[in-house]
C-alpha positions as a Markdown table, in Angstrom:
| # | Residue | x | y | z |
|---|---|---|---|---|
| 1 | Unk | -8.7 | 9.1 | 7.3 |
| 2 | Unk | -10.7 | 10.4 | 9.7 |
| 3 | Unk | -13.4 | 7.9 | 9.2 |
| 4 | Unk | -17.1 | 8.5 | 11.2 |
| 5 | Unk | -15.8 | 8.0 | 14.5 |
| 6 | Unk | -18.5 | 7.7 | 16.7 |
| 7 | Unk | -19.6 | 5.4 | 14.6 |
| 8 | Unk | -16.5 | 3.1 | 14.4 |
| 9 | Unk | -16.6 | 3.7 | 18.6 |
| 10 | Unk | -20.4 | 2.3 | 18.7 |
| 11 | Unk | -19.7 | -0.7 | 16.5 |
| 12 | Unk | -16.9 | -1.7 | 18.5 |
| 13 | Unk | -18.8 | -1.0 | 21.5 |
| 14 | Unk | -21.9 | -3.0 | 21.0 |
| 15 | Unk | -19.8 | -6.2 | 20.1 |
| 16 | Unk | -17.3 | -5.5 | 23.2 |
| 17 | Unk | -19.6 | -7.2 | 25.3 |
| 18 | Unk | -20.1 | -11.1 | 26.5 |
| 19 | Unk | -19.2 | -11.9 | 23.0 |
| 20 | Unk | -15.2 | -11.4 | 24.0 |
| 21 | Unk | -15.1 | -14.3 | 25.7 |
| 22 | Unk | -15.7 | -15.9 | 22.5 |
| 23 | Unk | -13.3 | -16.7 | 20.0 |
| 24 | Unk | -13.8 | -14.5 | 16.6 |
| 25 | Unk | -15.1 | -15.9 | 13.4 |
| 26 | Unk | -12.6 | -17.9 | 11.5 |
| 27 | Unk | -13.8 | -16.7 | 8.3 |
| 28 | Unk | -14.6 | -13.0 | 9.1 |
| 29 | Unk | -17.6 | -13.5 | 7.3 |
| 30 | Unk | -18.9 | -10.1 | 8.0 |
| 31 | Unk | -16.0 | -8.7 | 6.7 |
| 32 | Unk | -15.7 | -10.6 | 3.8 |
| 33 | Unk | -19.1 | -9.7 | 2.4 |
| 34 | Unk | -18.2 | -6.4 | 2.8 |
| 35 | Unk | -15.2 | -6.4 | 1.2 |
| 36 | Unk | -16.9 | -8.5 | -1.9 |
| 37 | Unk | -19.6 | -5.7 | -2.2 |
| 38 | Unk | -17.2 | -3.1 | -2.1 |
| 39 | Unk | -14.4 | -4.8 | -4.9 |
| 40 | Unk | -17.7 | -6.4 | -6.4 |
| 41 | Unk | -16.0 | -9.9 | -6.4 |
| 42 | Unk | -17.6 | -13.3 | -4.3 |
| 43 | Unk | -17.0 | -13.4 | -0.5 |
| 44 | Unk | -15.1 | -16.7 | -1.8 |
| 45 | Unk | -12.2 | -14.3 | -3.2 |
| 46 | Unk | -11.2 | -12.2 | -0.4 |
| 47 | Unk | -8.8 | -13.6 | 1.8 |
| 48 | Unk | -7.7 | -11.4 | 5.4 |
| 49 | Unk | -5.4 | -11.4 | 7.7 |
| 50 | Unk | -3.5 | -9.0 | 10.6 |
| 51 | Unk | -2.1 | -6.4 | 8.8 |
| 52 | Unk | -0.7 | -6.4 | 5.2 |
| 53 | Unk | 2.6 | -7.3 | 6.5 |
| 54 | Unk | 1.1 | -10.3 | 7.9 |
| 55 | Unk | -0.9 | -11.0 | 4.9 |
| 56 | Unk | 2.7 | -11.1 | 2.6 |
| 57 | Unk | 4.6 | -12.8 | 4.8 |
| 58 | Unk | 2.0 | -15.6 | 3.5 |
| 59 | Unk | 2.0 | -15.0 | -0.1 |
| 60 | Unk | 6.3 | -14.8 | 0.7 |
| 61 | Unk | 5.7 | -18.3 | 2.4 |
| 62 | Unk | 3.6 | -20.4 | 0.3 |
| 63 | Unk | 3.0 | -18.7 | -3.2 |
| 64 | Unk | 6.9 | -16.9 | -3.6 |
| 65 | Unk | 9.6 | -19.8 | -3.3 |
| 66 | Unk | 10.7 | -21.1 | -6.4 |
| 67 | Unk | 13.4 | -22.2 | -8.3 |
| 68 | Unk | 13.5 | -18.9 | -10.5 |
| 69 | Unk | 14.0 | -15.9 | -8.4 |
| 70 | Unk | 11.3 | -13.4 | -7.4 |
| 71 | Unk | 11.2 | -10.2 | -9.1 |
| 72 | Unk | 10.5 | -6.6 | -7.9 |
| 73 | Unk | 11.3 | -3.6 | -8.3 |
| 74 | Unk | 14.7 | -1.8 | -6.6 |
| 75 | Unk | 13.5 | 0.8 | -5.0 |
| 76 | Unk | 9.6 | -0.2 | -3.7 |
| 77 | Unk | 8.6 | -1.3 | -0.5 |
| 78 | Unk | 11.3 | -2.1 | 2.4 |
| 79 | Unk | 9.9 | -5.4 | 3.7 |
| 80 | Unk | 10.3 | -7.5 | 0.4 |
| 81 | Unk | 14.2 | -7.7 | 0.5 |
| 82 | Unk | 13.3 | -8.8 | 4.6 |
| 83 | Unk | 10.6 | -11.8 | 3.7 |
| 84 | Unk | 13.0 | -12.8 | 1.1 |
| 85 | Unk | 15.9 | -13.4 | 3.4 |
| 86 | Unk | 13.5 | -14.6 | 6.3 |
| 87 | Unk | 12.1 | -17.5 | 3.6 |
| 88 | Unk | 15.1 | -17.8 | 2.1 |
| 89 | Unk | 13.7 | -17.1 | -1.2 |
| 90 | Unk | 16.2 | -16.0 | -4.3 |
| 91 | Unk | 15.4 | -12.4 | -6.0 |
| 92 | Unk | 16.2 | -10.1 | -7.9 |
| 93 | Unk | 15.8 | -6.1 | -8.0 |
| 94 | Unk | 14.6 | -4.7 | -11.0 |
| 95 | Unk | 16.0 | -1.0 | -11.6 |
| 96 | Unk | 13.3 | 1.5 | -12.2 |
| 97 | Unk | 14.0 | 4.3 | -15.3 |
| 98 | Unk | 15.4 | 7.7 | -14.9 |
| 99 | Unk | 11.8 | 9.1 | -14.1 |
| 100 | Unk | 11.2 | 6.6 | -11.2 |
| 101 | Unk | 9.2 | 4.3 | -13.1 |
| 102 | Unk | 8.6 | 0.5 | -13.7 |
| 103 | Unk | 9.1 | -0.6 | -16.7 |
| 104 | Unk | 6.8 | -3.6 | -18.1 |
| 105 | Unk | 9.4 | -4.7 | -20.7 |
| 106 | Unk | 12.3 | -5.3 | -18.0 |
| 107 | Unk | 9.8 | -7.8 | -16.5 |
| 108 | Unk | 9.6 | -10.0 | -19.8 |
| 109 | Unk | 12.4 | -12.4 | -18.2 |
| 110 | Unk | 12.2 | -16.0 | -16.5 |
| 111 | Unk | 10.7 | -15.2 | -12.8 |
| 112 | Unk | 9.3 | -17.8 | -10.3 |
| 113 | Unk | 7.2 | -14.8 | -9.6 |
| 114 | Unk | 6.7 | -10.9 | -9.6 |
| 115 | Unk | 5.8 | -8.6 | -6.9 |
| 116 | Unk | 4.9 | -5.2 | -6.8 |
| 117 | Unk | 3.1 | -2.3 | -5.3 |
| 118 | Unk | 1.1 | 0.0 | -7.4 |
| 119 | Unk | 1.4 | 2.6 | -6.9 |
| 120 | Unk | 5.0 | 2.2 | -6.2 |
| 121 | Unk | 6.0 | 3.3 | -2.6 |
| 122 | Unk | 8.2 | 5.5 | -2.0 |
| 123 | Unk | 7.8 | 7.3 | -5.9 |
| 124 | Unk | 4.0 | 6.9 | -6.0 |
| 125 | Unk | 3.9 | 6.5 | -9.6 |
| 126 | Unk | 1.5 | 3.8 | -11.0 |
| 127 | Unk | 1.4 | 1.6 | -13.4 |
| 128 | Unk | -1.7 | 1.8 | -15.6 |
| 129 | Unk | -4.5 | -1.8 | -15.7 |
| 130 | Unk | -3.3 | -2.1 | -19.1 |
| 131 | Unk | 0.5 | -2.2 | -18.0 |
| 132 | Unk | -0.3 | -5.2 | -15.0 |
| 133 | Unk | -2.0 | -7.2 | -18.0 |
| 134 | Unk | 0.6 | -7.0 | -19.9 |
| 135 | Unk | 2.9 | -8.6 | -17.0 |
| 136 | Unk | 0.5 | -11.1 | -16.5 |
| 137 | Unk | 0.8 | -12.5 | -20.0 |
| 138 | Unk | 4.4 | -12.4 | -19.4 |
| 139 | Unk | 4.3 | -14.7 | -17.0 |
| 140 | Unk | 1.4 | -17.2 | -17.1 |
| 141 | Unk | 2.6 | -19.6 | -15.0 |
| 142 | Unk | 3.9 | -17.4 | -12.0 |
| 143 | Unk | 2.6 | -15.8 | -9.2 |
| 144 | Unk | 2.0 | -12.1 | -9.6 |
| 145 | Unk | 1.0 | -10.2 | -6.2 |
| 146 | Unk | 0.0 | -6.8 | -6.9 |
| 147 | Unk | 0.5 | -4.6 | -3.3 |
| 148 | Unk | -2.6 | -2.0 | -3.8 |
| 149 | Unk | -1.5 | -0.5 | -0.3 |
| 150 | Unk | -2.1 | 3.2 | -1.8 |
| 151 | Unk | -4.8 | 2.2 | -4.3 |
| 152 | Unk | -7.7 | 4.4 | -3.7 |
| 153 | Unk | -5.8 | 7.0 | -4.2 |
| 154 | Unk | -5.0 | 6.7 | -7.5 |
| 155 | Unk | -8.4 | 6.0 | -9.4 |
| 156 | Unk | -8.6 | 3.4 | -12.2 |
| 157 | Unk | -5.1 | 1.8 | -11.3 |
| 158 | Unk | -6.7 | -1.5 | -9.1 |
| 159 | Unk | -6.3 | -4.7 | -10.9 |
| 160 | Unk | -8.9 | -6.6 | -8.9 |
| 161 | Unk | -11.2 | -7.4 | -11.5 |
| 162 | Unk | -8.6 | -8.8 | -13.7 |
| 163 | Unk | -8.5 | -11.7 | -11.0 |
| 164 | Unk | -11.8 | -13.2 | -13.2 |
| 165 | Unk | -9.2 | -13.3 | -16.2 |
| 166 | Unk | -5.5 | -14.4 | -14.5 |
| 167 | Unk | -5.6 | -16.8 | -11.9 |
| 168 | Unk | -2.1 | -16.1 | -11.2 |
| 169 | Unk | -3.0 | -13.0 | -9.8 |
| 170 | Unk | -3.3 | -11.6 | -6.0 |
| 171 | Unk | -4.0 | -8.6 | -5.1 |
| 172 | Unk | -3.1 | -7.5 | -1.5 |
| 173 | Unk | -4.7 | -4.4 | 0.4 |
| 174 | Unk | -4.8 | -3.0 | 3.4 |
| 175 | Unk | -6.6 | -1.0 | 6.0 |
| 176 | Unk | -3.3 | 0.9 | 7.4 |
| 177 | Unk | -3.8 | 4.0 | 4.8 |
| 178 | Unk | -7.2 | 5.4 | 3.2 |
| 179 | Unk | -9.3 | 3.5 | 6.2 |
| 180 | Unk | -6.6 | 5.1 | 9.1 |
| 181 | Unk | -7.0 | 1.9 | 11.4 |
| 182 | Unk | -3.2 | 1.3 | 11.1 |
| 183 | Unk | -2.7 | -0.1 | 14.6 |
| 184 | Unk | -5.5 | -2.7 | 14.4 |
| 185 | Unk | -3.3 | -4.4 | 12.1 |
| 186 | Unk | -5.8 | -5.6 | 9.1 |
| 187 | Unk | -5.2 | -6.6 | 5.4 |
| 188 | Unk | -6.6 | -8.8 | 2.6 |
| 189 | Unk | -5.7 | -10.2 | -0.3 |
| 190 | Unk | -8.3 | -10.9 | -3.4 |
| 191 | Unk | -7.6 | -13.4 | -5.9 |
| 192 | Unk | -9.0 | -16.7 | -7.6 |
| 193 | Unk | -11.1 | -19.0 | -5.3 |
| 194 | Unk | -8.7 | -21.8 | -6.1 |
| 195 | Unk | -5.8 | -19.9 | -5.9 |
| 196 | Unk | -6.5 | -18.6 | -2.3 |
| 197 | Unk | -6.5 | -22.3 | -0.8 |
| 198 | Unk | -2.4 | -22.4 | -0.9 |
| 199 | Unk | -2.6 | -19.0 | 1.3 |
| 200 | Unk | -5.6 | -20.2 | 3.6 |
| 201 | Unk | -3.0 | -23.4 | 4.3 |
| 202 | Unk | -0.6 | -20.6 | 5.7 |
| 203 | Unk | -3.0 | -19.0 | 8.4 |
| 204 | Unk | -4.3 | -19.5 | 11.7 |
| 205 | Unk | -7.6 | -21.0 | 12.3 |
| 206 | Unk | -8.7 | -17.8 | 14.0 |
| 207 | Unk | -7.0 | -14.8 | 11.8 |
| 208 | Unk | -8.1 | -12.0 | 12.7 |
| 209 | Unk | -9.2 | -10.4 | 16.3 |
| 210 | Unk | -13.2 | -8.6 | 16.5 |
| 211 | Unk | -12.3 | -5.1 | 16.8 |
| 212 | Unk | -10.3 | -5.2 | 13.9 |
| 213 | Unk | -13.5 | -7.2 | 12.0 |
| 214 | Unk | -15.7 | -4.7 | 13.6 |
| 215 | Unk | -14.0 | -1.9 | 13.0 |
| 216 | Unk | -12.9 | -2.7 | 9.2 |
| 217 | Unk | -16.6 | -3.1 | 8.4 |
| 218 | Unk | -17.2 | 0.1 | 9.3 |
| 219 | Unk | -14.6 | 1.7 | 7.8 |
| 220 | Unk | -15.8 | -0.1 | 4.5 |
| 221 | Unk | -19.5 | 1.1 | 4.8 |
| 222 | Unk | -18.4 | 4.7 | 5.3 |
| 223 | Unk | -18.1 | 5.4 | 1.8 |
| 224 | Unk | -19.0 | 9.3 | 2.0 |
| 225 | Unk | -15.8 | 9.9 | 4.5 |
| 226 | Unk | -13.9 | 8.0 | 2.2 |
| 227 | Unk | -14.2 | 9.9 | -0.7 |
| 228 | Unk | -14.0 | 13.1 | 1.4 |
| 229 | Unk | -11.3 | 12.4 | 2.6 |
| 230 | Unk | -9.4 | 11.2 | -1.0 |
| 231 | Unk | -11.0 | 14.3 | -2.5 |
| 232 | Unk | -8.9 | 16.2 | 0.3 |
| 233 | Unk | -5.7 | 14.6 | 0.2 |
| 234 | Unk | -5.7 | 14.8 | -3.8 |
| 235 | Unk | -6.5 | 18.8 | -3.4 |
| 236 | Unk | -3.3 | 19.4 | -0.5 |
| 237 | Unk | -1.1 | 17.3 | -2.1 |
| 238 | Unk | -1.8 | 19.0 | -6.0 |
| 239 | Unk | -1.4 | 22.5 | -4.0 |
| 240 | Unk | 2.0 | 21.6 | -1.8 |
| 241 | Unk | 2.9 | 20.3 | -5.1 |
| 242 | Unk | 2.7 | 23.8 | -6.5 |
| 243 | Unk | 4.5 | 25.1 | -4.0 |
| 244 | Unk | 7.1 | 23.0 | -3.7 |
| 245 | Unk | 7.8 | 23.9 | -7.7 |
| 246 | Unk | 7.6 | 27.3 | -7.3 |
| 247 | Unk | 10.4 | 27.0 | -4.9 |
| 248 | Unk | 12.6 | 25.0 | -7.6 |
| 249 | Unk | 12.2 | 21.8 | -5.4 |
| 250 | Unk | 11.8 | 18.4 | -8.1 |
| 251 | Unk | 8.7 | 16.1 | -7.2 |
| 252 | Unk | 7.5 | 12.9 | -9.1 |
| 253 | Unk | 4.0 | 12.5 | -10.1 |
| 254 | Unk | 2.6 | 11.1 | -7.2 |
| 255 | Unk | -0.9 | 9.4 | -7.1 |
| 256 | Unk | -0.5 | 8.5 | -3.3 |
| 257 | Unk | -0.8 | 10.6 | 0.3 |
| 258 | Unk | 2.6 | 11.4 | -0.4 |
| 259 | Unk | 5.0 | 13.1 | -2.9 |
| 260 | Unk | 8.7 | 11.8 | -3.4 |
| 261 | Unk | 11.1 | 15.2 | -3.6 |
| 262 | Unk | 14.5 | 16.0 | -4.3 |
| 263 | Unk | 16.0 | 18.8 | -2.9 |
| 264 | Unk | 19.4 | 18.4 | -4.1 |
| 265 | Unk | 22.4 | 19.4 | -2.1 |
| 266 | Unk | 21.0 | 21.7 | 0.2 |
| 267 | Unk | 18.7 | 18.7 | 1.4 |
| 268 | Unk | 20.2 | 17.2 | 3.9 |
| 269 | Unk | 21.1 | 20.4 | 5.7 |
| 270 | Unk | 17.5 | 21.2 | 5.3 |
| 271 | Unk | 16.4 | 18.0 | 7.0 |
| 272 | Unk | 18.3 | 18.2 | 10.0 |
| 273 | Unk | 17.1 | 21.8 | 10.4 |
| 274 | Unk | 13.7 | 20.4 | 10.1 |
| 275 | Unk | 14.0 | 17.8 | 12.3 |
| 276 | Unk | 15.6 | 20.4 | 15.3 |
| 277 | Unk | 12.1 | 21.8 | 14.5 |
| 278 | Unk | 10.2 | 18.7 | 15.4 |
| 279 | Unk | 9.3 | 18.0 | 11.3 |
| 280 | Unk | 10.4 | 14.8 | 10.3 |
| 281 | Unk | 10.8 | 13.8 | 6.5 |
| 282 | Unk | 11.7 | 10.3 | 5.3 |
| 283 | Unk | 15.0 | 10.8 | 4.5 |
| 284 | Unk | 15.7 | 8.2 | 1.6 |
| 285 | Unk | 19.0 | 9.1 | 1.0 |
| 286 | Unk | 20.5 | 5.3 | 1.5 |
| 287 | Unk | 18.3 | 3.8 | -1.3 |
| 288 | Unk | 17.7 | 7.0 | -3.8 |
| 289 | Unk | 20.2 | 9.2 | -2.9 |
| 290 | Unk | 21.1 | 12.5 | -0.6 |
| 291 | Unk | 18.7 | 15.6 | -0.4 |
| 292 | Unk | 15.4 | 13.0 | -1.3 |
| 293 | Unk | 12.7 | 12.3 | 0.8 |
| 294 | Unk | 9.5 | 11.3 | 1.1 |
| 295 | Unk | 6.4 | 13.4 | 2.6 |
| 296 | Unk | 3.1 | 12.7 | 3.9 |
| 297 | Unk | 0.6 | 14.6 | 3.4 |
| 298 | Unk | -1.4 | 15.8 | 6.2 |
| 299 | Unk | -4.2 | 18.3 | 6.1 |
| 300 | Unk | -4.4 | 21.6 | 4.5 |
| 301 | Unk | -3.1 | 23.4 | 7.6 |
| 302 | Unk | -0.2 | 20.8 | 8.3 |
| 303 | Unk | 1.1 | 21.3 | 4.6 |
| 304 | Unk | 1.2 | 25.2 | 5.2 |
| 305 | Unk | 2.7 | 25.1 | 8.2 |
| 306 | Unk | 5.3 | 22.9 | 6.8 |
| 307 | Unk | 5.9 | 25.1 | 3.6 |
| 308 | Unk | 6.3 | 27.8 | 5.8 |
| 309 | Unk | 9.2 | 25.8 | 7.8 |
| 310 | Unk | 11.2 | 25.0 | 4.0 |
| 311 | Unk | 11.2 | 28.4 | 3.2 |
| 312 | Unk | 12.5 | 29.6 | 6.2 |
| 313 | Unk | 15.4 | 26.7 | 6.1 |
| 314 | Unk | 15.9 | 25.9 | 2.6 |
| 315 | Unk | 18.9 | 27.4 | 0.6 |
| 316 | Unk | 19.4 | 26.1 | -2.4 |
């Protein structure tokens, strides 16, 4: 996201001055109200951290380990399978269906707790508010952490108010995709006052470095580049979409800044060519299967250049 950059520059600038010498606020106040007023919750909900990543490796740590084994889905997110071995915390990998979906009803089975993005990455597909309440009655008594890494760009699928209603519920975030700031590593997680003491036990006493606090407030307050800028990618990725149909290629119905393809057997010969050509794709043959991958989407101008490079390599 290409958010208003001289802007994000001069709120960086005016706090890089005798102020680093200081330590950063421990609570990242600023930030904190402005997330609040942007997920219209209490400052007391939001929780943040460096990076998402980060931010999990706490909920993996102090809200995941129990005697029941975690659940999530089998194809989703990378990094869960890692913080379970790295806390040594038992799971288990719940299949999606045939058209890359989670399924509510496989969740109605003993957990110690449930994990999973939404939308899913690397299919996209979300589940709807109605579908996360239903897994939350499931399983009262379990921690549920809802990964809303990609939820801006689907609209009407964030769970966060339903933190008023489940207390079991925490819903992480992060800064690394609509906001664009991935390399000042920033993320937050909104949940029940109460419930966000056991993650605050986890954390440093100073969390979070000031150009990231700067920086993230600024992001937040730019609201009209926001919505540009999910206006655009919806727009690209609806048109490469088309394309990529009218060329026979099979997509899933991606709400994210990315669409999940199959490309069948000619696929992997068409990667390769691609990546010769300085495209890369990620390849996800090794966890959905050969000729699949996953692709970004840029700008308008990026996704035509790149349909011009399939159909000049692609043979089906």
């Amino acid at each position: 996201m290409q958010i208003g950059r001289l802007n994000l520059h001069l709120a960086i600038r005016a706090e890089a001055t005798d102020t680093l010498r200081l330590y950063p606020d421990p609570q990242a106040s600023a930030l904190r109200d402005a997330l609040a007023t942007y997920h219209q919750v209490r400052p007391e909900q939001v929780f943040v951290g460096n990076g998402s990543d980060e931010v999990l490796a706490h909920a993996f740590a102090a809200l995941l380990k129990h005697d029941a084994p975690l659940l999530f889905p089998d194809i989703t997110y990378s990094f869960y399978p890692v913080y379970c071995r790295l806390f040594g915390i038992d799971w288990e990998a719940v299949p999606l269906d045939q058209a890359m979906q989670i399924r509510v009803a496989d969740y109605d089975r003993p957990a110690g707790a449930l994990i999973l993005p939404n939308p899913n990455a690397p299919t996209g597909v979300a589940l709807s508010r109605a579908e996360i309440a239903a897994l939350l009655e499931q399983h009262p008594d379990a921690p549920v952490v809802i990964d809303e890494a990609y939820a801006e760009f689907a609209p009407g699928v964030s769970v966060v108010k339903l933190i008023r209603e489940y207390p079991q519920l925490f819903v992480a975030r992060t800064f690394s995709k609509v906001a664009g700031l991935a390399s000042l590593r920033l993320g937050a997680v909104i949940a029940n006052r109460d419930s966000l003491n056991t993650l605050r036990r986890a954390t440093a006493p100073f969390p979070v470095n000031l150009a990231a606090l700067v920086a993230a407030v600024a992001a937040v307050n730019d609201r009209k580049t926001m919505n540009g800028y999910l206006r655009d990618i919806a727009r690209t990725r609806k048109w490469f979409e088309k394309e990529l149909h009218a060329l026979g290629v099979a997509t899933y119905p991606s709400q994210c800044n990315f669409l999940l393809t199959s490309f069948g057997p000619a696929g992997p010969a068409l990667f390769e060519r691609l990546t010769r050509d300085g495209v890369m794709l990620r390849d996800r043959a090794k966890d959905i299967g050969p000729g699949v991958a996953r692709i970004s989407v840029g700008t308008q101008p990026e996704m035509e250049r790149l349909i011009r490079k399939i159909k000049r390599y692609w043979k089906r």
